[in-house]
C-alpha positions as CSV (number, residue, x, y, z in Angstrom):
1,X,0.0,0.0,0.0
2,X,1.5,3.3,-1.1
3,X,1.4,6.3,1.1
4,X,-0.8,8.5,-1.3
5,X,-0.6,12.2,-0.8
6,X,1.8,12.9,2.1
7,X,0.4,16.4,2.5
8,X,-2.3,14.7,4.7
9,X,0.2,13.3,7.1
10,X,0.9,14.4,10.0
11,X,4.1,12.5,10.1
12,X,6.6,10.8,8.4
13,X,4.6,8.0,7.4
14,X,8.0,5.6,6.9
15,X,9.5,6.1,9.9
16,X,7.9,3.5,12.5
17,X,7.9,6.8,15.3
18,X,6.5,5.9,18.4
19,X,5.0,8.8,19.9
20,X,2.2,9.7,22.7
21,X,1.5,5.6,23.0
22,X,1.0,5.0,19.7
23,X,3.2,3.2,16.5
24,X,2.7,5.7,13.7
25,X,3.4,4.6,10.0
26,X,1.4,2.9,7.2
27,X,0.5,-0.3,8.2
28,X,0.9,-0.3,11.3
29,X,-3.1,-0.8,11.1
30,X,-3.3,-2.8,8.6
31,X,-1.7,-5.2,9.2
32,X,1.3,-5.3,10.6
33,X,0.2,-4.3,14.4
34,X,-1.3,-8.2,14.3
35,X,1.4,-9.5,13.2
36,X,3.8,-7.9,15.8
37,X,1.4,-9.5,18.3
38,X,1.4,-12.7,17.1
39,X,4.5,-13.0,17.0
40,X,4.7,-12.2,20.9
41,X,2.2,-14.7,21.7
42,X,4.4,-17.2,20.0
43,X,6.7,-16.5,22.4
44,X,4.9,-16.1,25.6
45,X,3.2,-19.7,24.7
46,X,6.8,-21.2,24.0
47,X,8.1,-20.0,27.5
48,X,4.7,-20.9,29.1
49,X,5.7,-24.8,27.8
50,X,1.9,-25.8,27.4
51,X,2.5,-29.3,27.4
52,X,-1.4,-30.3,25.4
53,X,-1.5,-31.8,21.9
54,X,-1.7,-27.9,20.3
55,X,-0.1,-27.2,17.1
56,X,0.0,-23.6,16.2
57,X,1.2,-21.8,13.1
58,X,1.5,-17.9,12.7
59,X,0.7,-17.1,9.1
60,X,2.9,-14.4,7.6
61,X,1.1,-14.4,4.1
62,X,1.2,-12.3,0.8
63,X,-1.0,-10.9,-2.2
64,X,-3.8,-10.3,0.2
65,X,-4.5,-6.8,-1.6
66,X,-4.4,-8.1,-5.1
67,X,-6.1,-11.1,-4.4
68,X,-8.1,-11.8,-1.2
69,X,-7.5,-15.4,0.1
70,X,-5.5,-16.6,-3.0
71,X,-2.5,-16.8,-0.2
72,X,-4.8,-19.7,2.0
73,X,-5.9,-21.5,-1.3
74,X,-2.4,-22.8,-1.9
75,X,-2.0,-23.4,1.9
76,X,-5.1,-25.5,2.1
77,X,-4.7,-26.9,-1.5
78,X,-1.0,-27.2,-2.0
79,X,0.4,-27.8,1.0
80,X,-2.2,-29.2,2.9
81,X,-3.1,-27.2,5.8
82,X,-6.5,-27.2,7.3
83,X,-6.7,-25.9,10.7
84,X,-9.5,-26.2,12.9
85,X,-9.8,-22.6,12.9
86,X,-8.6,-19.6,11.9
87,X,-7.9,-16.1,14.0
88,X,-7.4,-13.6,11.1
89,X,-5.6,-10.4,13.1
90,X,-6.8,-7.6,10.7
91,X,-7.6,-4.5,12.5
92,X,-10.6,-4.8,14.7
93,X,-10.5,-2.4,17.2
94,X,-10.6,-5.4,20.1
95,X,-13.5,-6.2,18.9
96,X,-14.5,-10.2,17.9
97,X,-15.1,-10.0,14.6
98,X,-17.3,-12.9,12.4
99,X,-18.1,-12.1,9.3
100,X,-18.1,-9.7,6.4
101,X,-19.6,-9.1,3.1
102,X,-17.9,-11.1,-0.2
103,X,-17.0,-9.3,-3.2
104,X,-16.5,-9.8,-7.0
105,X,-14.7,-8.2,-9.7
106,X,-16.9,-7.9,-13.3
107,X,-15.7,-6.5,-16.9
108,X,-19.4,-5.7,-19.1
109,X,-17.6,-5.3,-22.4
110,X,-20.0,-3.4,-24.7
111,X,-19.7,-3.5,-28.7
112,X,-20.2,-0.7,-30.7
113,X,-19.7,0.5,-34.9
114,X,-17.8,3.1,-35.5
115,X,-18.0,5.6,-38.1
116,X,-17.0,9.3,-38.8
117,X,-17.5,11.2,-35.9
118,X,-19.2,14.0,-38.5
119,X,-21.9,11.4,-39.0
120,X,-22.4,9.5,-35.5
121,X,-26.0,8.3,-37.0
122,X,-24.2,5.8,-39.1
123,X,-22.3,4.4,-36.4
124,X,-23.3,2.5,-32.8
125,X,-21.8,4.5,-29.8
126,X,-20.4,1.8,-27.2
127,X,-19.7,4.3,-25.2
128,X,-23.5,5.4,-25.0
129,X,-24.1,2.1,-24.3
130,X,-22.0,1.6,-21.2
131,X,-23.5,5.1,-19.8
132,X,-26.7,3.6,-20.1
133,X,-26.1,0.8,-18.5
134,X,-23.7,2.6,-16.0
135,X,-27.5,4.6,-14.4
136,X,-29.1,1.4,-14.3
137,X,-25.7,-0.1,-12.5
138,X,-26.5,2.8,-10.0
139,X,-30.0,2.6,-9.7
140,X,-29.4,-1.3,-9.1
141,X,-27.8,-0.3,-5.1
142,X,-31.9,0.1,-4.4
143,X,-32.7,-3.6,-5.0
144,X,-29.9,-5.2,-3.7
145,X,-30.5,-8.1,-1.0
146,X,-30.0,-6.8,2.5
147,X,-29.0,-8.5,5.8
148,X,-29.8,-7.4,9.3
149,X,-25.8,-8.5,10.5
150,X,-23.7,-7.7,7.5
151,X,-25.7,-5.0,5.8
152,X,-26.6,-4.6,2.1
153,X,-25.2,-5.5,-0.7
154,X,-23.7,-2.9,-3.1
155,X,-22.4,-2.4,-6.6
156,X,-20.2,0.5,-8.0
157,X,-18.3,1.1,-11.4
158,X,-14.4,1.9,-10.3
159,X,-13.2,2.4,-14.7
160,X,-14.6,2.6,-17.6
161,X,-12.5,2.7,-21.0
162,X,-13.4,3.0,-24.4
163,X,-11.4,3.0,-27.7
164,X,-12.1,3.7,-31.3
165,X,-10.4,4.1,-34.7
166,X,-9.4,7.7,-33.8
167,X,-10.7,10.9,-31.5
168,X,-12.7,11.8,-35.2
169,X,-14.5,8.3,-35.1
170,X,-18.0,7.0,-33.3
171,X,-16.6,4.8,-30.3
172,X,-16.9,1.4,-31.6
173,X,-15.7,-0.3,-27.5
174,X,-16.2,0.4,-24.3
175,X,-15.7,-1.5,-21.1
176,X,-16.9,-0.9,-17.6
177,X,-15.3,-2.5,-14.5
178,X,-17.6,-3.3,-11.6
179,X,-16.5,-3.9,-7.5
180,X,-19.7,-5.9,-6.4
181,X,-20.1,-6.3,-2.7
182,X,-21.8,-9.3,-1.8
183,X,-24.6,-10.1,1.2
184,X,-25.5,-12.7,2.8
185,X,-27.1,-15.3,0.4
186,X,-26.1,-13.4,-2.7
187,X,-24.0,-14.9,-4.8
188,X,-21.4,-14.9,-7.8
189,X,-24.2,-16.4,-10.3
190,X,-27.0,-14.0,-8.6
191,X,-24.7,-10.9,-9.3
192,X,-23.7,-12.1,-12.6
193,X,-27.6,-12.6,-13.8
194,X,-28.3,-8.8,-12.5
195,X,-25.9,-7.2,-15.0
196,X,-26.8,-9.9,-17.4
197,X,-30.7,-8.2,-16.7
198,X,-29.6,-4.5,-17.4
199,X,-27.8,-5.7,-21.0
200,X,-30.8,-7.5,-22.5
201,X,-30.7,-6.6,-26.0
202,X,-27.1,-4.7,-26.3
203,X,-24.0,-6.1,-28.1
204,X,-22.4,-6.7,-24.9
205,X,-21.3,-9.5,-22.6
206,X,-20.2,-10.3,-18.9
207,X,-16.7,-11.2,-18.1
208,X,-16.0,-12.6,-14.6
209,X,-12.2,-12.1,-14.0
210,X,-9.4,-14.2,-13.0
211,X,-6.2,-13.3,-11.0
212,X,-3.3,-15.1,-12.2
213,X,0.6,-13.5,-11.7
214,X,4.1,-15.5,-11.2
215,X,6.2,-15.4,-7.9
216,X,9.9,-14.9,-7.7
217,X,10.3,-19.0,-7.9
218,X,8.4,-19.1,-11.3
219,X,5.4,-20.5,-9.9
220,X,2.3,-19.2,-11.6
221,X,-0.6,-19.0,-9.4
222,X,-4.1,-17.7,-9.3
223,X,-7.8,-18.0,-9.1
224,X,-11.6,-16.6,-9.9
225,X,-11.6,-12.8,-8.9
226,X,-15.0,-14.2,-6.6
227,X,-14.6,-14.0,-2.7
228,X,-17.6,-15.5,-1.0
229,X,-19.1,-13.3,1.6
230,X,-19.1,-15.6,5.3
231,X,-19.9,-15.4,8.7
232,X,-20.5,-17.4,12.0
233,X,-23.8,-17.1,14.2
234,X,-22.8,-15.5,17.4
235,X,-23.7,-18.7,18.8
236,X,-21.3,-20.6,17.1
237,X,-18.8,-22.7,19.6
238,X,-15.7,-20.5,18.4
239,X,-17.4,-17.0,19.0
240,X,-18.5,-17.9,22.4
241,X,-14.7,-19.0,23.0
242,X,-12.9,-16.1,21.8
243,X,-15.9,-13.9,23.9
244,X,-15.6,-16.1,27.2
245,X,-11.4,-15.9,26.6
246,X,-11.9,-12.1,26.4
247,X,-14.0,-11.4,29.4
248,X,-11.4,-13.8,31.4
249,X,-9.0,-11.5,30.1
250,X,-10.3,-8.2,30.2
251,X,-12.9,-8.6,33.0
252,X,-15.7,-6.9,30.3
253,X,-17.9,-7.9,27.7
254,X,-16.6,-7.5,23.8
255,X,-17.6,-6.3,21.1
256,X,-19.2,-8.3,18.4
257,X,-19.1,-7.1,15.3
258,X,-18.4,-7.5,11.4
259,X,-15.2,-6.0,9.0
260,X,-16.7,-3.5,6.6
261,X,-13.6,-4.6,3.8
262,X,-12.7,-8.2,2.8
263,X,-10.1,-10.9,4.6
264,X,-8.8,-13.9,3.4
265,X,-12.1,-15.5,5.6
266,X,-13.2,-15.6,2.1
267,X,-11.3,-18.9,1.3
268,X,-10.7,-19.4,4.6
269,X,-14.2,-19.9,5.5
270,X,-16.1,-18.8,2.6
271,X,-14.1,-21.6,0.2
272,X,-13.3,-24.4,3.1
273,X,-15.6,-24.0,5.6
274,X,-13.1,-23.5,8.2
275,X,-14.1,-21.6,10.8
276,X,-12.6,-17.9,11.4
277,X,-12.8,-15.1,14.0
278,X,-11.4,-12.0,13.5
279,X,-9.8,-9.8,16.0
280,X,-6.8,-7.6,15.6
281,X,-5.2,-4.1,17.4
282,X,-5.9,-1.0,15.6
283,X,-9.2,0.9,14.1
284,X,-9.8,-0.5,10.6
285,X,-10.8,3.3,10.0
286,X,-7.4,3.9,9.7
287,X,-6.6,1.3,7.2
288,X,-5.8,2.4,4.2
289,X,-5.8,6.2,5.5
290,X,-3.4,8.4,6.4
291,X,-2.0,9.3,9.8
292,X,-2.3,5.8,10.1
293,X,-1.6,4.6,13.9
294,X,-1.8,2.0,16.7
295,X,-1.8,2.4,20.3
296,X,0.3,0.7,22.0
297,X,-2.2,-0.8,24.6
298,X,-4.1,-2.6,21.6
299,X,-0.7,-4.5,20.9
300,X,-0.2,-5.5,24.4
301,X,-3.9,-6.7,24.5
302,X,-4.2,-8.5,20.9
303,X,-1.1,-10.3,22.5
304,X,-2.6,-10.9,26.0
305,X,-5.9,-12.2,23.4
306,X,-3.9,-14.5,21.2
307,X,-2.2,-16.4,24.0
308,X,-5.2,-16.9,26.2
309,X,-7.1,-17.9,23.3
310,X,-4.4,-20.4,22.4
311,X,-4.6,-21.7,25.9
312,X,-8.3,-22.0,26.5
313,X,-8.8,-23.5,22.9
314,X,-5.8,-26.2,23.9
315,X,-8.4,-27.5,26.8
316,X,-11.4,-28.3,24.5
């Protein structure tokens, strides 16, 4: 994540300063406060010598931005790894987080003919086509499925390009891309149907896109650009765990509550079923933001979290 303009900081957003009980930098929300904290639970577990049956490992994963979850498909797929659950340490503000809205990418490529831009009536205008649509894209927010924990599902256009034989010619292309959020029980064929609705008639079609890139070690990797929304009742045995494990901790109640951006829960869960809490040190506010920050007493306490979590999960 890149710094953006660094006339809205109010420090030097590379230089890890700790200052008035906070870290200050970017990432330090997201996500690198968890990680630090992790990382000290490791230890404080390894010099507590817990002597149960417990295996834990402390994922340190890539791509996350670029591709949500793509990092646990290849755990779970290529090397095998299926925990019995999952504690993803984005920022949550202490709170126990389970669940968040999916999301999709989608290309509506729209075909046009072009022809002298002195006569536009001889040609088709893709790019009239694709504003067309683009209203009815909008209007479509109204009608979208809604869910009393995670909220409503939305849709936006984030690009639209066009091309034609020259800046004298009737646009004979145009593409829109689309960031659909999903709710709960929508999903990638639902979404795919609506957009399919709003280009009845038009030259145009719906792409759903792939990731694919190559690592450093030549391995080329990727999957469908479709993250399934998840979540777990509050019920569920894991939440009432990580709430019990916090009020042992804490001596108060927590916070229950949902990420408003995407996790790798969505192949963690939303792919394998595996169950996944979230809870993490820092605002989420501040994710992507600037003046990005974490106190100091959220890294003690997402530490404190992890271990006792660890340990009270260990006598199950």
């Amino acid at each position: 994540m890149d710094i953006g303009h660094l006339g809205n900081w109010h420090f030097d957003p590379l230089a890890g300063e700790i200052k008035d009980g906070f870290v200050c930098g970017r990432g330090t929300v997201d996500q690198k406060g968890g990680a630090a904290a992790f990382v000290t639970a490791g230890r404080i577990l390894k010099e507590l010598q817990l002597h149960n049956d417990l295996t834990i490992y402390f994922v340190g994963s890539v791509i996350e931005e670029d591709c949500d979850g793509l990092c646990w498909k290849y755990i779970v797929e290529e090397e095998g790894i299926k925990p019995d659950v999952v504690v993803v340490t984005e920022p949550t503000n202490l709170g126990i987080y389970r669940g968040q809205r999916g999301r999709m990418e989608i290309h509506v490529h729209f075909y046009g003919v072009s022809s002298h831009g002195s006569a536009p009536e001889r040609g088709v205008n893709a790019i009239y086509m694709a504003s067309r649509t683009a209203l009815e894209i909008e209007k479509l927010n109204e009608r979208l499925a809604f869910d009393p924990f995670l909220g409503r599902g939305s849709v936006t256009i984030s690009e639209i390009i066009s091309t034609s034989p020259s800046l004298c010619a009737v646009a004979d292309y145009a593409r829109i891309h689309l960031d659909r959020r999903l709710t709960w029980g929508e999903t990638k064929e639902s979404a795919i149907k609506e957009i399919e609705a709003l280009i009845e008639g038009l030259n145009a079609k719906v792409e759903m896109l792939n990731y694919e890139e190559t690592s450093f070690t030549g391995l080329r990797y990727g999957m469908e650009k479709y993250y399934p929304t998840w979540k777990l009742e509050e019920e569920h045995p894991m939440i009432q765990l990580a709430a019990e494990t916090f009020e042992k901790t804490f001596e108060k109640k927590p916070r229950i509550d949902k990420w408003t951006f995407s996790t790798n829960g969505v192949t963690i869960n939303g792919y394998y079923g595996i169950p996944v809490i979230g809870f993490g040190p820092g605002n989420e506010v501040l994710a992507h933001a600037p003046n990005e920050k974490t106190p100091i007493s959220d890294l003690v306490a997402a530490t404190a979290f992890y271990a006792a979590l660890a340990i009270e999960f260990a006598k199950k």
